[in-house]
C-alpha positions in Angstrom: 118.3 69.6 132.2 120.3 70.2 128.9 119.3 74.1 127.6 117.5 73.1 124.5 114.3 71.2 126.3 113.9 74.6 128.2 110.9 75.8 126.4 111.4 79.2 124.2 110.5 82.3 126.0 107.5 83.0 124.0 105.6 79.6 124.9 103.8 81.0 127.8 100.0 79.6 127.5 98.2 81.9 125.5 95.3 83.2 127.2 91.8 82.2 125.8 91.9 85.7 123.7 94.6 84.6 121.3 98.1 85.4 120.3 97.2 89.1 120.1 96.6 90.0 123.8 99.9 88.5 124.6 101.8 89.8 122.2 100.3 92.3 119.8 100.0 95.2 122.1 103.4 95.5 122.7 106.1 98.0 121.5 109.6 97.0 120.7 112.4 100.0 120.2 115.3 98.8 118.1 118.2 100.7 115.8 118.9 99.6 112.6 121.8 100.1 110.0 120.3 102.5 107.3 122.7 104.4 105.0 125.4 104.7 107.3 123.4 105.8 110.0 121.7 104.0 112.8 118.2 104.9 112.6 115.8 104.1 115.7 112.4 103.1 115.4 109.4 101.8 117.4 106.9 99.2 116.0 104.1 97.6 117.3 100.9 95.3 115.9 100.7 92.3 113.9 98.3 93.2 111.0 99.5 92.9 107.1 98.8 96.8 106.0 102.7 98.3 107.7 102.5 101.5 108.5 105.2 104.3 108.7 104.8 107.0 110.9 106.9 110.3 109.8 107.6 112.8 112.6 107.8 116.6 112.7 110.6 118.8 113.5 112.8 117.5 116.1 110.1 115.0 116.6 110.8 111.2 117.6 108.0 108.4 117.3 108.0 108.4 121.5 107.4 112.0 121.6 104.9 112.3 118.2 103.1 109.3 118.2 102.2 108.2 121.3 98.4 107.8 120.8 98.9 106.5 117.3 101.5 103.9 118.8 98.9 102.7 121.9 95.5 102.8 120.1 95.9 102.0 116.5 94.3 98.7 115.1 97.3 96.2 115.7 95.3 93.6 113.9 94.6 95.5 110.7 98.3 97.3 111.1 101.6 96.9 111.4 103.1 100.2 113.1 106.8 101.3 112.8 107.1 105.3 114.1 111.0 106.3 112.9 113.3 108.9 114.7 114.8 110.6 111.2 118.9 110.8 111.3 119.8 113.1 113.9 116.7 113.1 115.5 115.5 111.2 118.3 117.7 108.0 119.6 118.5 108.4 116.1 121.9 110.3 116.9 124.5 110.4 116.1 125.0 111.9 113.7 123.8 115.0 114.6 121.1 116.8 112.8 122.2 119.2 109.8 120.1 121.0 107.0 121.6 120.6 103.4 119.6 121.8 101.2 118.8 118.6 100.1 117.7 117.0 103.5 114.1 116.5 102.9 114.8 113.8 99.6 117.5 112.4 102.4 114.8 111.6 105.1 112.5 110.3 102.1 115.4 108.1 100.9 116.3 107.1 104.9 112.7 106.0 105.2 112.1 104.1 102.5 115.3 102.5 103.1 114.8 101.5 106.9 111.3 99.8 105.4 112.6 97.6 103.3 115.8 96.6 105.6 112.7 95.8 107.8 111.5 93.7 105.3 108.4 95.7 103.8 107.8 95.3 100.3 104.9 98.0 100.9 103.6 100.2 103.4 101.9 103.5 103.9 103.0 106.8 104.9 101.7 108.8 107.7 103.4 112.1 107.7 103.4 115.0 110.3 104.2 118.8 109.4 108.0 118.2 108.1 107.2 114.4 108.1 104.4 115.2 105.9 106.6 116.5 103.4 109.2 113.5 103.4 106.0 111.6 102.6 105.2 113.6 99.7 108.7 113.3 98.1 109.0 109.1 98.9 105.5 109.0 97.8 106.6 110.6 94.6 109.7 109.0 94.1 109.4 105.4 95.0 105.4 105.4 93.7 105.9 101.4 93.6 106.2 100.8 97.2 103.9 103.3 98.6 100.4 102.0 99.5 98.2 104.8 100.8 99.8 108.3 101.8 98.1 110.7 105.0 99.6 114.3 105.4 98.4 116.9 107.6 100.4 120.0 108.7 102.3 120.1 105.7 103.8 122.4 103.0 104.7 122.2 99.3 106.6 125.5 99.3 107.7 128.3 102.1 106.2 131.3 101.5 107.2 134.9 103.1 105.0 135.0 105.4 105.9 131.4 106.7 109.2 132.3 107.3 107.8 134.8 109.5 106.0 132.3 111.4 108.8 129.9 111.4 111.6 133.0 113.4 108.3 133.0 115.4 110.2 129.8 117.3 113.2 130.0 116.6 113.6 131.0 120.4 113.0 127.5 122.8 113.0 128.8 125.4 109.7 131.1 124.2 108.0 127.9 123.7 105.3 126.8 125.9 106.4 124.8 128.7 104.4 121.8 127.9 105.8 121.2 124.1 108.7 122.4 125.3 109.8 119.7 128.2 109.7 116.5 126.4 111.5 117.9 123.8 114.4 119.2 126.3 114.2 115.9 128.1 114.9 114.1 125.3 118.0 115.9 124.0 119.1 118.5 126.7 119.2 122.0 125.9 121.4 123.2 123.5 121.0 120.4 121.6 117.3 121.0 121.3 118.0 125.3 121.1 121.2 124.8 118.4 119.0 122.3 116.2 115.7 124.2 116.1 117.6 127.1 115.4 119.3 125.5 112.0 116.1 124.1 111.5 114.7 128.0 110.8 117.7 128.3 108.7 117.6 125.5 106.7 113.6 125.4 106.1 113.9 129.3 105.7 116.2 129.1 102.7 113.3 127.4 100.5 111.6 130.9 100.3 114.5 131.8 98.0 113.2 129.6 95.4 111.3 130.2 92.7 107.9 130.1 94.2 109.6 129.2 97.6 109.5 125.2 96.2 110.1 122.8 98.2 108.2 120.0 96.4 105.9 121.0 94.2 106.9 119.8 90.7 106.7 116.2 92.6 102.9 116.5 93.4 101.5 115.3 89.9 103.9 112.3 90.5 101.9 110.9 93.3 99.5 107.8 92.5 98.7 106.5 95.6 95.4 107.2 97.1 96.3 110.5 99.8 94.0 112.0 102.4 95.1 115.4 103.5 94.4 116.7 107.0 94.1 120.1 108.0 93.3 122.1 111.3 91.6 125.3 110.7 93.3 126.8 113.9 96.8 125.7 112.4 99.1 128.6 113.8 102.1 126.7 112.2 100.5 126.3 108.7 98.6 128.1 106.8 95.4 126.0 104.6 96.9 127.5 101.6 99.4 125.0 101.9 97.0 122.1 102.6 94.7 123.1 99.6 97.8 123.5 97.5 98.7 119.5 98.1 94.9 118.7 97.3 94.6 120.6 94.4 98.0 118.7 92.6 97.3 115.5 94.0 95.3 114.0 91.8 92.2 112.0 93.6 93.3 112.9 96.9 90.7 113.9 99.8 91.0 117.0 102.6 89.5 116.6 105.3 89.4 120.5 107.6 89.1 120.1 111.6 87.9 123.3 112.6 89.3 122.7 116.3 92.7 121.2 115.1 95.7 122.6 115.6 99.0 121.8 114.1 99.4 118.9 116.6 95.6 117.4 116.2 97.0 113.7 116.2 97.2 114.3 119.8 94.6 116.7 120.6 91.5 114.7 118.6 93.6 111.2 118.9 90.4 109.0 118.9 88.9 111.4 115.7 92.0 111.7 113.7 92.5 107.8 114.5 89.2 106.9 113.4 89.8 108.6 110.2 92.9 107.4 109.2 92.3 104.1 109.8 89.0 104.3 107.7 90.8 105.9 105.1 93.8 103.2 105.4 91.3 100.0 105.5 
């Protein structure tokens, strides 16, 4: 038969549950011109509300967001977890630190949102994600929808740079955070980068007040929660109080059992919660 009476690919029946459980649950992985760079993402979901998920240091949405990319409401949300340049499948280029590379991830995600064609979408930001979603959230306050932090800083204090040459050495990481991590970019990559990570992050302590952000807090209109772990080794609460304090309207919520990864720990809790918070 000629090829254009074969039916399209996607015309399987539907089973009696709707489009959704064929399609909906599924996670494509694609790269995208952004910049000059090709930046990977993941997305998954069908729902109007789009969601950007922000990693952390040397984090990737495959190795930060796993439980956020499975379980979230994929009829409510449209999910799209980034690997920032450098980061990721998002290489090259590799990663550097200038000291402006914090406004150049904000910028980078904005930018892959709306060359995915979202006019708006919220921000869920993870330790140095978190701060990339406090500086877009500032800057491009017409886009941003609803912002979620948690493990995140305003400013690098002494005593966080203490805490930051804490891991500068890999191979003192725990096995288990470790491996993924090493799998994903081998080992000098992954030693070399968080290495001039602890550099580049450090050098904020030598501003006034060790700003990072700060001065763009009062600039954020968008509704914000703020989540904290009490057992944060990473972060001190300082930092999340800080944010609360300057954000105007914004909520904190503490979990006293979370840890600086509690996305993954408490998955169902901290997924419950956003979502709420997101509805």
């Amino acid at each position: 038969a000629p090829l254009q009476l074969q039916p399209p690919a996607r015309a399987a029946p539907l089973t009696p549950r709707g489009p959704a459980a064929c399609y909906g649950t599924s996670i494509t992985s694609a790269k995208i011109q952004v910049n000059g760079v090709h930046l990977h993402y993941q997305q998954t979901g069908e729902g109007s509300h789009a969601v950007l998920l922000l990693p952390g240091m040397l984090g990737s949405g495959q190795t930060d967001f796993g439980p956020q990319l499975k379980s979230m409401n994929k009829q409510l949300f449209t999910v799209v977890a980034w690997d920032p340049r450098g980061y990721g499948k998002s290489i090259p280029p590799s990663r550097d630190f200038p000291p402006d590379f914090f406004e150049r991830d904000a910028k980078d995600a904005v930018d892959l949102m709306q060359a995915l064609k979202f006019k708006k979408f919220s921000l869920l930001g993870w330790s140095d994600g978190g701060i990339t979603a406090l500086i877009a959230a500032a800057k491009y306050p017409n886009l941003i929808h609803k912002l979620v932090v948690w493990g995140a800083n305003a400013s690098v204090t002494q005593e966080d740079v203490r805490i930051y040459n804490g891991i500068r050495d890999v191979s003192k990481w725990s096995e288990k955070v470790k491996k993924p991590l090493e799998e994903l970019y081998g080992h000098k990559y992954f030693a070399e980068t968080c290495e001039a990570w602890v550099d580049g992050i450090s050098r904020f302590a030598e501003n006034s007040d060790g700003n990072i952000c700060q001065q763009l807090l009062p600039d954020i209109k968008c509704p914000t929660f703020i989540i904290h772990g009490e057992k944060d080794p990473l972060v001190p609460q300082a930092h999340a109080e800080y944010i609360h304090k300057h954000i105007k309207g914004s909520r904190l919520l503490l979990m006293p059992e979370g840890k600086h990864n509690l996305h993954l720990r408490f998955a169902k809790d901290f997924n419950r919660e956003v979502e709420n918070f997101l509805r």
